[in-house]
Structures are given as structure tokens and as C-alpha cells.
C-alpha positions as CSV (number, residue, x, y, z in Angstrom):
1,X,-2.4,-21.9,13.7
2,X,-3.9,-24.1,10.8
3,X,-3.8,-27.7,10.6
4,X,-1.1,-27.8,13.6
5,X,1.3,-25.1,11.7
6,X,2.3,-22.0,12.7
7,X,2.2,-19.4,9.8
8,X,2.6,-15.9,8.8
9,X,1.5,-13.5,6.0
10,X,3.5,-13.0,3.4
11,X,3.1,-10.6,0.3
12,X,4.6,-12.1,-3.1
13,X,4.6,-11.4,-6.6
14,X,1.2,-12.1,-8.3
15,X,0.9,-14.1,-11.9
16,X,-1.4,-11.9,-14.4
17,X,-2.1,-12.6,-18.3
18,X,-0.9,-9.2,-18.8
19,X,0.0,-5.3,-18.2
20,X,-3.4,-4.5,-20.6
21,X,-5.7,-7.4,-20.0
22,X,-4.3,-9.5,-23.1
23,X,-3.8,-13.1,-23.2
24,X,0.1,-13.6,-22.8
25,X,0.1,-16.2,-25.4
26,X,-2.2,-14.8,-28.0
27,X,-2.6,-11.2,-27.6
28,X,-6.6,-11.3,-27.1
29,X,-8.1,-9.1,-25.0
30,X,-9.9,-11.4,-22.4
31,X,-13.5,-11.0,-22.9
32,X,-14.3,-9.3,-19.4
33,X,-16.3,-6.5,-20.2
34,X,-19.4,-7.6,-22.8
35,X,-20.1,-4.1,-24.7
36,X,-24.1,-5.2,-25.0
37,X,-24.2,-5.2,-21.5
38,X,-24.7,-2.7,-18.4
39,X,-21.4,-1.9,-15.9
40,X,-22.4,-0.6,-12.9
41,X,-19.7,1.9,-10.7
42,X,-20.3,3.1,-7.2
43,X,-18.5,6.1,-6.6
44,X,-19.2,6.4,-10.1
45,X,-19.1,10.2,-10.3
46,X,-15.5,10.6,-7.9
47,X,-12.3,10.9,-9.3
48,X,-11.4,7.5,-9.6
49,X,-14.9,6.3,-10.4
50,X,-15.0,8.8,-13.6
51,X,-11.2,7.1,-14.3
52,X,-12.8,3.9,-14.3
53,X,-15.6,4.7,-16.0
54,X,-13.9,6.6,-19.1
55,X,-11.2,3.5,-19.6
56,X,-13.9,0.7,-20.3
57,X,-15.6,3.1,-22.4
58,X,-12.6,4.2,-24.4
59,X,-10.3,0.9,-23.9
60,X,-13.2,-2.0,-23.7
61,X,-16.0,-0.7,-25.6
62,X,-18.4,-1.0,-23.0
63,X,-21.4,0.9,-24.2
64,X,-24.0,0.8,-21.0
65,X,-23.2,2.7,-18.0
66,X,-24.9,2.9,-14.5
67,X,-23.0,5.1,-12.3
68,X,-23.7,5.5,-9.1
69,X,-23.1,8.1,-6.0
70,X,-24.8,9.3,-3.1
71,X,-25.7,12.8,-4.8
72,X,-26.2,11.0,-8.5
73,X,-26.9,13.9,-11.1
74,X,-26.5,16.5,-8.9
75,X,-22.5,15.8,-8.1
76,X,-20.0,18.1,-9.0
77,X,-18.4,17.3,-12.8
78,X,-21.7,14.5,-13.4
79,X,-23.2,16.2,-16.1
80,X,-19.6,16.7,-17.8
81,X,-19.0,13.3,-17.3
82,X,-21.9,12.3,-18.6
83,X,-21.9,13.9,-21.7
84,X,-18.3,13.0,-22.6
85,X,-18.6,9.4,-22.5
86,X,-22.0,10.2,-24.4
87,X,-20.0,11.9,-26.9
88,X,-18.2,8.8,-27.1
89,X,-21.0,6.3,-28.0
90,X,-22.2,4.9,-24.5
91,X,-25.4,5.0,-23.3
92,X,-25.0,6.8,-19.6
93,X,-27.3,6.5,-16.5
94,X,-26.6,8.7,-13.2
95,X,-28.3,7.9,-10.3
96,X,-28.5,9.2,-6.8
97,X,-28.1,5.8,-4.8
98,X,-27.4,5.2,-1.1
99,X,-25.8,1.5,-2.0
100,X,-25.5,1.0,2.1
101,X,-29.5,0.7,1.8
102,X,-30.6,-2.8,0.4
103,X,-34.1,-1.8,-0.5
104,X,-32.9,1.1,-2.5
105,X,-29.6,-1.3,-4.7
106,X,-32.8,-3.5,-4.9
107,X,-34.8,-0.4,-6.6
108,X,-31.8,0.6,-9.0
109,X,-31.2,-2.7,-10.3
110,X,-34.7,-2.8,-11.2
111,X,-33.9,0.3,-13.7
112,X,-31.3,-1.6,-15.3
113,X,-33.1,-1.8,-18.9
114,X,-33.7,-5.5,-20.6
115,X,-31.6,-4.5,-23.5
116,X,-28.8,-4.1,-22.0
117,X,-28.7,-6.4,-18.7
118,X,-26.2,-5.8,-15.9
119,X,-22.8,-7.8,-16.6
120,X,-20.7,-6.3,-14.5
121,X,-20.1,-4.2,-11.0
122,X,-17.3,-2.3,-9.9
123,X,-17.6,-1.2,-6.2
124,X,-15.1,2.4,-6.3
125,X,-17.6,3.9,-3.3
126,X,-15.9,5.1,0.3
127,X,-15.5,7.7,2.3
128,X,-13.1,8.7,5.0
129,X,-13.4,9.8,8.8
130,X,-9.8,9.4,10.0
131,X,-9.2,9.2,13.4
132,X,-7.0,7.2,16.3
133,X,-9.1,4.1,17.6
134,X,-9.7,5.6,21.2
135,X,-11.6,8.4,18.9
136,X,-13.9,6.3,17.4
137,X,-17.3,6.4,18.3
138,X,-20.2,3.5,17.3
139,X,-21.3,6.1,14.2
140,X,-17.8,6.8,13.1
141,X,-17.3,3.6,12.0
142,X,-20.9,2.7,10.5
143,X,-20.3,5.9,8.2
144,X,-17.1,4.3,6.8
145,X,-18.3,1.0,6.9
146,X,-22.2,1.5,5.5
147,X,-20.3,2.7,1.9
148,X,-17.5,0.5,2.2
149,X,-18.8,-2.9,3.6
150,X,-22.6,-3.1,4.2
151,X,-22.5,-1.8,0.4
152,X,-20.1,-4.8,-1.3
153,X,-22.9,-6.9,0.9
154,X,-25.7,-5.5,-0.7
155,X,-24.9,-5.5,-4.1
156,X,-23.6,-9.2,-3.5
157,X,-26.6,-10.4,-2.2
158,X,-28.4,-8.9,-4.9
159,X,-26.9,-9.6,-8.6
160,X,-25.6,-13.2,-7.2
161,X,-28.3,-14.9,-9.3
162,X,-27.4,-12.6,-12.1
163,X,-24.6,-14.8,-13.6
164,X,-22.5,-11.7,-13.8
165,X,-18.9,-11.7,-15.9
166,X,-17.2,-9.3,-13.3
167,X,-17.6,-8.3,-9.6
168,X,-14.2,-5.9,-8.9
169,X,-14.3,-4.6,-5.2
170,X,-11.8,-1.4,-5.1
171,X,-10.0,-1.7,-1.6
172,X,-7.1,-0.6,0.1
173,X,-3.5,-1.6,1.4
174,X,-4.5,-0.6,4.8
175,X,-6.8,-3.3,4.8
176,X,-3.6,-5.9,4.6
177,X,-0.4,-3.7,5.9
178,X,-2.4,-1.5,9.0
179,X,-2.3,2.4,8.3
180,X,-2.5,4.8,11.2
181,X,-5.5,6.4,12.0
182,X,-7.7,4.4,9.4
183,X,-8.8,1.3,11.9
184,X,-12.4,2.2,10.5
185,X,-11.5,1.9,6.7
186,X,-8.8,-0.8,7.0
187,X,-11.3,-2.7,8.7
188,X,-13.7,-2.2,5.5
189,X,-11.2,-2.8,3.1
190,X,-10.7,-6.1,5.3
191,X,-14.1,-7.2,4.6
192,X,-14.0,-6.4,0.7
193,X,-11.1,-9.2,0.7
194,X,-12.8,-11.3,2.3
195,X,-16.0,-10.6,0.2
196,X,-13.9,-11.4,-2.6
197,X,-12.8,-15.2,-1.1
198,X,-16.4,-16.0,0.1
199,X,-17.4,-15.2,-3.9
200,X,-14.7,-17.0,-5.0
201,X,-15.6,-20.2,-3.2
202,X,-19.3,-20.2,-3.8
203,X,-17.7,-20.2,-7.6
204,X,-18.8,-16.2,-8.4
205,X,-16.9,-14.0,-10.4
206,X,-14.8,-11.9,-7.7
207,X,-11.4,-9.4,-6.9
208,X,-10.3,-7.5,-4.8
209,X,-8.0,-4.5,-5.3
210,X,-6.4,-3.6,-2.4
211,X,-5.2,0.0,-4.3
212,X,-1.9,1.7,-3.1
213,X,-1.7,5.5,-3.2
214,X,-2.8,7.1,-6.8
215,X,-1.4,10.6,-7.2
216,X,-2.9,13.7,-6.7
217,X,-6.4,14.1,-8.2
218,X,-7.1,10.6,-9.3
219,X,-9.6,10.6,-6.6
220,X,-7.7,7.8,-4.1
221,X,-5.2,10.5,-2.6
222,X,-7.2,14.0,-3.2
223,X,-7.1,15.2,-0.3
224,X,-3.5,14.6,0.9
225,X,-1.0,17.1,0.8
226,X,2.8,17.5,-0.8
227,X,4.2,16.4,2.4
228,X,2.1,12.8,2.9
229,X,2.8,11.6,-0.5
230,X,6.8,12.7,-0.1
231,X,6.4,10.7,3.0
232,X,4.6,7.6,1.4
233,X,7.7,7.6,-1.4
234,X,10.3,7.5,1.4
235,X,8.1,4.8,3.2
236,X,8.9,3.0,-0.2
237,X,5.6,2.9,-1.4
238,X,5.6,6.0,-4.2
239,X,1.8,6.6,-5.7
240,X,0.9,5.7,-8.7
241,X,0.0,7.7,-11.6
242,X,-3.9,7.4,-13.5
243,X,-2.2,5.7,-16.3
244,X,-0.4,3.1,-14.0
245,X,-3.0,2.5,-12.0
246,X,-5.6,1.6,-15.1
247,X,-3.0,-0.9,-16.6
248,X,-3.0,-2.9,-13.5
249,X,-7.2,-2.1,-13.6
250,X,-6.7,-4.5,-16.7
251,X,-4.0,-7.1,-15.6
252,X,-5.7,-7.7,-12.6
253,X,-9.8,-7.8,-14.0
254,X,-8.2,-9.6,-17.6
255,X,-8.0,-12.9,-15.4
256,X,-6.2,-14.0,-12.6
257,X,-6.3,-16.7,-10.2
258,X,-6.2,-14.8,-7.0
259,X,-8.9,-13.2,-5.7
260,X,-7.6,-10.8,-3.9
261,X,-4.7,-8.7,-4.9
262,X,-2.9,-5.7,-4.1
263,X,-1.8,-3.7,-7.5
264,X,1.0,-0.9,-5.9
265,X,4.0,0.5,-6.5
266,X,6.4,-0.6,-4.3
267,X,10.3,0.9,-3.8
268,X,12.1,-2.1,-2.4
269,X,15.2,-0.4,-2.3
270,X,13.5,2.5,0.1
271,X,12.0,-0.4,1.8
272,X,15.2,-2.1,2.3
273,X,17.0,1.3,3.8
274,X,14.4,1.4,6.6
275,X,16.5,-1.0,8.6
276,X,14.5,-3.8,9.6
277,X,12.4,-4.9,7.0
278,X,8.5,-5.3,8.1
279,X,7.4,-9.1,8.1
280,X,4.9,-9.0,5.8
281,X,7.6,-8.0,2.9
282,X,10.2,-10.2,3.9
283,X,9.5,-12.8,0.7
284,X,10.3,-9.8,-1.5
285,X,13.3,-8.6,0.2
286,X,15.6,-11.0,2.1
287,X,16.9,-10.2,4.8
288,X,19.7,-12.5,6.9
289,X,18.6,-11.5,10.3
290,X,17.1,-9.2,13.0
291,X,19.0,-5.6,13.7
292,X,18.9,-3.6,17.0
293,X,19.2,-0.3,14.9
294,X,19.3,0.4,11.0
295,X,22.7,0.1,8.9
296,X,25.2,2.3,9.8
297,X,23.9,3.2,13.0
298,X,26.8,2.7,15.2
299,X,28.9,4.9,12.6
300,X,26.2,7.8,13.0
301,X,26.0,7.4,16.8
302,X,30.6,7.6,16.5
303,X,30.0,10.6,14.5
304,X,27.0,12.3,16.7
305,X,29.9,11.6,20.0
306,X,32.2,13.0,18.1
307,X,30.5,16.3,17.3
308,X,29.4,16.7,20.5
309,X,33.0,16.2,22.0
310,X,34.3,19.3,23.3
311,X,30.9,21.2,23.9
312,X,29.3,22.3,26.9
313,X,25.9,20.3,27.4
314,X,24.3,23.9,26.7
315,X,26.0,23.6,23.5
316,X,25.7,19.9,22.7
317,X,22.2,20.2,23.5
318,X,21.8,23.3,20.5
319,X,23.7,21.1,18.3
320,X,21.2,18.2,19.1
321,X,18.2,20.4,19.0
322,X,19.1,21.5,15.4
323,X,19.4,18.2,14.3
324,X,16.3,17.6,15.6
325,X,14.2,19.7,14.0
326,X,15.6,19.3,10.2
327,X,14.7,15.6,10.8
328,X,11.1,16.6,12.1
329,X,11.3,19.5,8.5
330,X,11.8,16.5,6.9
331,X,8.8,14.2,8.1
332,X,6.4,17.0,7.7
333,X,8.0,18.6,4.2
334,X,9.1,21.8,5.1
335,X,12.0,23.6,3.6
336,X,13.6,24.4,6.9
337,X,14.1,24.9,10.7
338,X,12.2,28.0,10.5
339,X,8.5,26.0,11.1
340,X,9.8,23.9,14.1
341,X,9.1,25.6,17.1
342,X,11.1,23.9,20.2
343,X,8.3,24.2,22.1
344,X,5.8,23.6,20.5
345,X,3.7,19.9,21.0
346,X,4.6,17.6,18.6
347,X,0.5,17.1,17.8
348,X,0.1,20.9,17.2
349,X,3.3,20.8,14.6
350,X,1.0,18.1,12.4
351,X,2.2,15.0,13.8
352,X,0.3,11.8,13.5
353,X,0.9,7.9,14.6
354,X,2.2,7.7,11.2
355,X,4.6,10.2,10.9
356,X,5.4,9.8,14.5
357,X,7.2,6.9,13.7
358,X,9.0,7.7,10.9
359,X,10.3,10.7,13.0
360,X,11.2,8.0,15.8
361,X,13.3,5.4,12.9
362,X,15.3,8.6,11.7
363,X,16.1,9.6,15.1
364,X,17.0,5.9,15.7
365,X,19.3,5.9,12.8
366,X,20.9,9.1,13.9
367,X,22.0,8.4,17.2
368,X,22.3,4.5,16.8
369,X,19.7,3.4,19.6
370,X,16.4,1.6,19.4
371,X,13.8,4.4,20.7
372,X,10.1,3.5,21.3
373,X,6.7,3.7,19.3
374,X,5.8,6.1,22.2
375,X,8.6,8.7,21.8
376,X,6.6,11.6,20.7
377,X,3.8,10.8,23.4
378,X,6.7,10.7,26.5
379,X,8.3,13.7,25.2
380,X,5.8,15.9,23.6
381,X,7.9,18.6,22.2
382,X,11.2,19.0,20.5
383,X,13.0,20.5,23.5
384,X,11.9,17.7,25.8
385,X,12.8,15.4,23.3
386,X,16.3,16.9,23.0
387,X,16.5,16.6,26.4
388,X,16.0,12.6,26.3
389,X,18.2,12.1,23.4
390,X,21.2,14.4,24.7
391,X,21.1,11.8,27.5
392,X,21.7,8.7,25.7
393,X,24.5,10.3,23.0
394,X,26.3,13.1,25.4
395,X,30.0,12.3,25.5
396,X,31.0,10.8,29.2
397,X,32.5,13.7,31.0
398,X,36.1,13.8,31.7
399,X,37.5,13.2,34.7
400,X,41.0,14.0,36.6
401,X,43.2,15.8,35.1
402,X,41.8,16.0,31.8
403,X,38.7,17.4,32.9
404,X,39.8,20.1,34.9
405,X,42.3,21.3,32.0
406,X,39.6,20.6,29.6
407,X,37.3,22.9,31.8
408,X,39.8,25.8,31.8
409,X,39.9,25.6,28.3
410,X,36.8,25.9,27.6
411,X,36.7,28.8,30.0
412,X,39.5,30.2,28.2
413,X,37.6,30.2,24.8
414,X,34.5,32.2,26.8
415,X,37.1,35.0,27.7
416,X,37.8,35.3,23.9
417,X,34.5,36.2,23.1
418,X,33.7,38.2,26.1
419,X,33.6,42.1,26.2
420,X,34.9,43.1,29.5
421,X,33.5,45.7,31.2
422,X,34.3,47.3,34.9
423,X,31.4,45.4,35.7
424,X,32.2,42.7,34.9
425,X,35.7,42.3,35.0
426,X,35.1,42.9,39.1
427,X,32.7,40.4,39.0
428,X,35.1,37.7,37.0
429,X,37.9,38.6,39.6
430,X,36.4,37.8,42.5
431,X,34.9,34.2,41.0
432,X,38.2,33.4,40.0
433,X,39.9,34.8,43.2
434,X,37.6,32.3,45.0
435,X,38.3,29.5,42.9
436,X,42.3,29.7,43.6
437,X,41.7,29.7,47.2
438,X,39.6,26.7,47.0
439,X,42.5,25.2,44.4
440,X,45.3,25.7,47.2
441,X,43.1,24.4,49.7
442,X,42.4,21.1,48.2
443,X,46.6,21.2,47.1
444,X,47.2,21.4,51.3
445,X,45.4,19.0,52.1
446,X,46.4,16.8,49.7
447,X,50.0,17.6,50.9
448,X,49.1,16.9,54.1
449,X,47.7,13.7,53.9
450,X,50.4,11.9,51.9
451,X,52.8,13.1,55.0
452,X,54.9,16.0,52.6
453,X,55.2,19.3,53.3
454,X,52.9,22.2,52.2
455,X,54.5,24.8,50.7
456,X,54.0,28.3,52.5
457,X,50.6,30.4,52.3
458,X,48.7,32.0,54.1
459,X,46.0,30.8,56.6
460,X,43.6,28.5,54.8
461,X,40.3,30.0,54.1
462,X,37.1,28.0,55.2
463,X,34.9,27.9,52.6
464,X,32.4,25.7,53.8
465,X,31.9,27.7,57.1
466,X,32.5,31.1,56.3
467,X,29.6,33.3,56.3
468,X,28.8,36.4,53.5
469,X,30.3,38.7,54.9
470,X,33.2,36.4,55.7
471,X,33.1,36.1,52.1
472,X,32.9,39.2,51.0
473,X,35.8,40.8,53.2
474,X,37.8,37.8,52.1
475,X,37.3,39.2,48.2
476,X,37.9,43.0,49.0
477,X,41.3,41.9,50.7
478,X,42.2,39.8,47.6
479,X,41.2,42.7,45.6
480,X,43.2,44.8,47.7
481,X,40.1,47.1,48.6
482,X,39.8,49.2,52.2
């Protein structure tokens, strides 16, 4: 509620001067980085960092360096670093620097040399501690937040009087969209947006770049595996590759009037497919209206009936439970059915809130029903979850006529494959021989309450009262036994 209106957040296209940091009408590069000054980089030594760090030397001439990490010189690749962008004419400075410490960014600014004063920062530094919110504890989140936020604080507070050219803060998407099992570092990344706004307002230079995934080792998606980023490019939001991800660096730091902004990659048309389209991208992709399940979803429910039509619920259940599992294969990337146990918990198969609910929209789409966010914690393994589903899809049994006949049939198909042995031939016999007494039974009275005449047989059999060995002798007679 602001000013008496009710409003939403909405993402839409940003206006930049350009994919490289050029003026649009002239072609200049947009005097951002000052090559007589000093650019300082938290995180300076991490994948993304050294990115960073290599492009303004290579691409903007910037010839001082201060990067920054909590292990400074003694980080693995620093020295390498170093002397590359040596090699390349900047003057380099690593230091060991815990930013989340205001005393000690007051201490390294104060090695900043005269000759080549600080002009610009860019804050690169985090760290991770993923975990679902009822796992956090008070120290979990200060050691995300102490790199993340208490850092963009520190080194605000300190070079505000500075008149510096550039202040980039590197966040994330999960500060804006939510991402499971990062409360502690979308709510960091929350903060750097909001850093940049308060800066922006007081009239300091400021942005915020709320990154989407970069792809494997450019330092934003190290440590995630084949199977997250497949799932992130079905989610519709495919990473980004070091070269991408550097040209919207430029677009983004070469002048714009937002001051926060979120440079990703996004697939609408994946998007789109999910079904219902999430709120907050609903100005990129129109939608007409709300939908109980995704497109098509009554057709794949017909066509789930349909296959199951004519099995036994042992068999419809098999069919079910294959389907199943090469929709869970998919969510976690794995070739094939092989790696889903049916008994095994959902949590131990590598399941997270995440990819928990990408495994609950498929299953959605397949059998045409809305299903919970709390699927996979109800029903905690495949087999349960089978269970659950084969309820809601399973064809309505047949009843009367149809039923019975449809029952023999079946029964008929079992003989086929069967190998009959004394055993159990005897066996079969005396079922079946149990079963036509019961059928004539239910034929006389039926005669006999619509007033006709039963046809002759022999004294009715009581089922219902007759004792084993009642039952027994009653089978050896049939089977014309002594």
C-alpha cells in the first residue's frame, strides 16, 4: 500500500547506453573507470572477482588495482593473478582484508597510495551456507551476512566523502525472485539493493547487480553441479557465459538510470511453458488469465486414463511408478530409472525445496491436477507417492456386467501366461469350483425373488456358514475325490 494504491512488483526491460558501455549516440566509452586512479574488488581473488578484475584492466585501462579477500596473497591462483595483470601494465595490490570489520576497511583504505586515489569499488565478496530457514541458526546468517551486507555498509560509510566515480554492489536474483534454501543470502542481496537506492538518493554514485547464474567456473555457480544448472535452463533462466556476463558488467556500470538492476538471461518461452506464469514476470510475458493446471493438462490426464484402462491397480500402479521416477531422473539429471530407488526418501535421492517443486509442476502437468508445495513432505518416497497419485488418475472400476466380463478377461490373460503345474492346477480348480457355486447361488436367488423358476441343481451350498471342513469336503466331492 503506497499513497492509498495497492501495488505489485513487476520486472521489466531496463534502458542502458549500451551492450559495451558506449554512448548509443556517439560510440564513446562513458568515462567510468579513470585509469590514474585505484579500483578496489572484494572477492578480488574468486573467480568472478579475477573476471572483473582482468576486463577493466584489459577493456578500460584501469591501471591501479586493490583486490581484496579474506586470505589476500595467500589465496589460491593470487599470485598468478597478480602477475598477469602485472604483465599487462597495472600496478596490483593484494591484501588480506576482513571487509565485515570496519576498523580494518578503515586501515586498507589508508594504503591506498596518493598517486593513484581510490575512484572506484566493486563489492564481488560472499559466501554461502545454504540451508532451509528452520535450519538457520543466529551465526548462520551473520557469516553470510558479515561479507555480504555489514561489508557494502562498511565500505559505504567509509569512501562516501571520497567523491568516488563508481560504487557497483554484485548481488543476486534471489534477493528479488526468493530461491530455496538461500533465506540468509537473499536477504543480503536484499540489502545490497537497497544500499544501492539509499546511495542513490543521498546523490552517490551506486548499482546494484542482482547477477543470474554464470556458468561453470566463473566463480557465481562453482560449485553447482550438471544437474542444477540443467534445472535452472528448464526453470527458464539458462546461465550465462563469462563473456555475456562482462558485457552487461559494461551496459549496466556505462550509465543507467536505475539503480538497481538485474542483468540475466532469461528463456521466456521456458517460462511461458511452466503453466502459470509467476507474478513478478507477468509484464514480460502476458498472460490472459489464471489456470488450475498447465496447457494441455486435461489431454495428459485423457491419455494417463487411458493407459491405465484395462490394468489391474497392481499393474496401473507399475505403470504409474515408472512414470514416476523418469520424471524424478529428470529433476535430478540422471540418465535413467536405474538411480530411483521406490523406496527410497525423497530427501536422501537429493531433493531440495527447489527441485521439489519442479518435481510437483511436472507431476501436475502429467496427470492434470493441481498437487501441493508439500507433496514430497506428505509422501516421502516414490512408492508412497505413487500410491497418492494412482488414486486421483485410476480409471473408475466397472460395474455390472462389464465388470464381471472384464474380470474374467483379465483372468483369462493370467491363464495364458501361467505354467500349470499338479500343484497348482488343484489349487486353481478348487478356487474356481467355489466361485461357480457361489455364481449359481446368487442366479437362484435372483430367480427366486423376481417370482420365476430356478432351473434344477443341486442343494444350494452355504457359503457364509459353512465351516472348513465343510469347505473342504464340499471341494473333494466337486473334484470327485473319496
Amino acid at each position: 500500500m503506497r499513497d492509498g494504491r495497492l501495488l505489485a512488483p513487476r520486472l521489466v526491460r531496463a534502458t542502458v547506453s549500451g551492450a559495451t558501455g558506449a554512448d548509443a549516440e556517439t560510440g564513446e566509452t562513458t568515462p567510468v573507470w579513470d585509469p590514474t586512479g585505484t579500483v578496489l574488488i572484494t572477492g578480488g581473488t574468486g573467480g568472478l572477482g579475477a573476471a572483473v578484475a582482468r576486463h577493466l584492466v584489459d577493456e578500460h585501462g584501469v591501471r591501479g588495482l586493490l583486490l581484496v579477500s579474506r586470505s589476500g596473497p595467500e589465496a589460491r591462483g593470487a599470485a598468478e593473478l597478480a602477475a598477469a595483470l602485472r604483465e599487462s601494465g597495472a600496478d596490483v595490490t593484494v591484501a588480506a582484508c576482513d571487509v565485515g570489520d570496519r576498523d580494518a576497511v578503515d586501515a586498507l583504505l589508508a594504503t591506498v597510495p596518493a598517486d593513484r586515489p581510490l575512484r572506484a569499488v566493486v563489492h564481488a565478496a560472499g559466501v554461502l551456507d545454504d540451508g532451509v530457514v528452520d535450519s538457520l541458526t543466529e551465526q548462520r546468517l551473520a557469516d553470510v551476512l558479515r561479507p555480504k551486507a555489514d561489508a557494502a555498509w562498511h565500505l559505504h560509510e567509509a569512501t562516501e566523502g571520497l567523491g568516488l566515480d563508481a560504487f557497483v554492489l554484485f548481488s543476486s536474483v534471489a534477493g528479488t525472485l526468493g530461491s530455496a534454501g538461500q533465506a540468509n543470502y537473499a536477504a543480503g542481496n536484499a540489502f545490497l539493493d537497497a544500499l544501492a537506492r539509499h546511495r542513490r538518493g543521498r546523490g552517490l554514485p551506486a548499482v546494484s547487480l542482482a547477477w543470474g547464474p554464470w556458468t561453470r567456473g566463473s566463480g557465481m555457480t562453482g560449485e553447482l553441479g550438471e544437474a542444477d544448472i540443467a534445472r535452472m535452463t528448464r526453470a527458464g533462466m539458462p546461465p550465462m557465459t563469462p563473456e555475456q556476463g562482462l558485457a552487461l558488467f559494461d551496459a549496466v556500470t556505462g550509465g543507467t538510470p536505475a539503480p538497481d538492476l538485474l542483468p540475466v538471461r532469461l528463456d521466456l518461452g521456458a517460462l511461458r511453458a511452466r503453466g502459470e506464469v509467476p507474478p513478478l514476470f507477468r509484464s514480460l510475458i502476458r498472460v490472459t488469465g489464471r489456470r488450475a493446471a498447465p496447457a494441455g493438462g486435461a489431454a495428459a490426464a485423457a491419455d494417463l486414463t487411458a493407459r491405465l484402462a484395462g490394468l489391474t491397480p497392481a499393474e496401473g500402479q507399475d505403470v504409474l511408478l515408472d512414470l514416476v521416477r523418469g520424471q524424478i531422473a529428470t529433476v535430478l539429471g540422471h540418465a535413467g530409472l536405474a538411480d530411483v530407488e521406490p523406496t527410497r526418501a525423497f530427501q536422501d535421492l537429493g531433493f531440495d525445496s527447489l527441485t521439489s517443486v519442479e518435481l510437483r509442476n511436472r507431476l501436475g502437468a502429467l496427470i492434470g491436477v493441481r498437487l501441493p508445495a508439500t507433496l514430497l513432505f506428505d509422501y516421502p518416497t516414490p512408492s508412497e507417492l505413487v500410491d497418492h497419485l494412482y488414486a486421483k488418475v485410476a480409471p473408475a472400476p466397472a460395474e455390472g456386467t462389464g465388470g464381471v466380463l472384464g474380470e474374467l478377461d483379465r483372468l483369462e490373460k493370467a491363464f495364458a501366461g501361467a505354467e500349470v503345474g499338479a500343484e497348482l492346477f488343484e489349487q486353481v480348480a478348487g478356487r474356481l469350483e467355489v466361485l461357480r457355486g457361489k455364481w449359481q447361488s446368487l442366479r437362484a436367488e435372483a430367480l427366486a425373488a423376481s417370482g420365476g423358476a430356478a432351473a434344477p441343481q443341486e442343494e444350494s451350498f452355504d457359503f457364509d456358514s459353512a465351516s472348513d471342513e465343510d469347505m473342504f469336503d464340499m471341494l473333494d466331492n466337486e473334484l470327485g475325490r473319496d
